[in-house]
C-alpha positions in Angstrom: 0.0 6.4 -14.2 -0.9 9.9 -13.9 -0.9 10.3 -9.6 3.0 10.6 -8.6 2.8 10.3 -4.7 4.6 13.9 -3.0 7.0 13.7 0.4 6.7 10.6 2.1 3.6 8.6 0.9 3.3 5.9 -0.7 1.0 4.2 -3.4 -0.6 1.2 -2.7 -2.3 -1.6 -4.9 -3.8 -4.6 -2.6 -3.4 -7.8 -3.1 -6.3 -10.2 -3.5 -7.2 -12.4 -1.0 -8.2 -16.0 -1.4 -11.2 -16.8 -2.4 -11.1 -20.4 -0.5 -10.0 -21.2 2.9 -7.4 -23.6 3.1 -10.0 -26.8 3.8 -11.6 -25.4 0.8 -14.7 -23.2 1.7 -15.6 -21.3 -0.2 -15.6 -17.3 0.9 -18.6 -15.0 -0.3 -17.3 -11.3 -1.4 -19.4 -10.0 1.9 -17.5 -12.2 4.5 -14.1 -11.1 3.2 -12.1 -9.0 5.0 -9.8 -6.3 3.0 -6.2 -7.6 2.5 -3.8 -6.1 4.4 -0.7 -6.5 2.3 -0.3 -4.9 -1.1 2.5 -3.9 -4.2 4.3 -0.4 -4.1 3.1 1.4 -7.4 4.7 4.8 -6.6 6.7 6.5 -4.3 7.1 10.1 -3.0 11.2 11.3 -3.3 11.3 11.0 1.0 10.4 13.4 3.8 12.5 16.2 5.2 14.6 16.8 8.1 14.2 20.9 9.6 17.4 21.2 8.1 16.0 20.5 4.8 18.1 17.0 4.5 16.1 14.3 2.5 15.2 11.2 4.3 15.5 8.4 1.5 12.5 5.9 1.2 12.6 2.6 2.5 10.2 1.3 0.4 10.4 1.2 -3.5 8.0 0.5 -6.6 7.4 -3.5 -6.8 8.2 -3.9 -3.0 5.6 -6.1 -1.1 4.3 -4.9 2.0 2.6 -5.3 5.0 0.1 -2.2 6.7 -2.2 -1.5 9.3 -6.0 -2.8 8.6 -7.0 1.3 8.2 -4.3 2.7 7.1 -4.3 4.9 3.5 -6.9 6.5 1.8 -8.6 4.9 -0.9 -8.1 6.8 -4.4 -9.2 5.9 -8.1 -6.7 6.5 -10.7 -7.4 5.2 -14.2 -10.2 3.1 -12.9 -8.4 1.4 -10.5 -8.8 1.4 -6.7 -5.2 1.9 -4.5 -4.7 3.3 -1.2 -2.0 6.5 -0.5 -0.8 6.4 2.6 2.3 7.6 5.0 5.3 5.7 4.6 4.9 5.5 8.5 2.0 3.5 8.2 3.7 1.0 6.3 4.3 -2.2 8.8 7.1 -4.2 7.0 8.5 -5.1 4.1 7.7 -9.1 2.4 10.6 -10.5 1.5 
């Protein structure tokens, strides 16, 4: 990977969604809504305090998470879509 998130942000690869609903209909690529939930690929080392004090992560790579519906901004690394966004925007952690 050749983007290494700075500060507190946070690289984001989506899940996919399903492509069936749970009685089995099937949903065409233009009625699907962007996943909300997504893998960690890369972390920043944390944001700073005015003292200059790091303020560890509390997310790390491989964690499954939740955001916002408009959070990040969509980049392309390596061919690839992900969103970078603000640890803050992060909703929660899947466990």
């Amino acid at each position: 990977m050749a983007l290494k998130p700075l500060h507190d942000r946070v690289l984001v690869r989506r899940t996919e969604s399903d492509e069936k609903t749970s009685g089995g209909l099937i949903i065409p690529e233009s009625a699907k809504e962007k996943p909300a939930e997504g893998e960690v690929i890369a972390c920043g080392e944390g944001a700073r305090k005015d003292s200059g004090e790091l303020i560890d992560m509390a997310v790390k790579e491989g964690d499954k998470i939740l955001f916002g519906k408009w959070s990040g901004t969509e980049v392309t690394v390596d061919g690839e879509e992900l969103l970078m966004m603000k640890e803050s925007d992060i909703l929660g952690i899947i466990a």
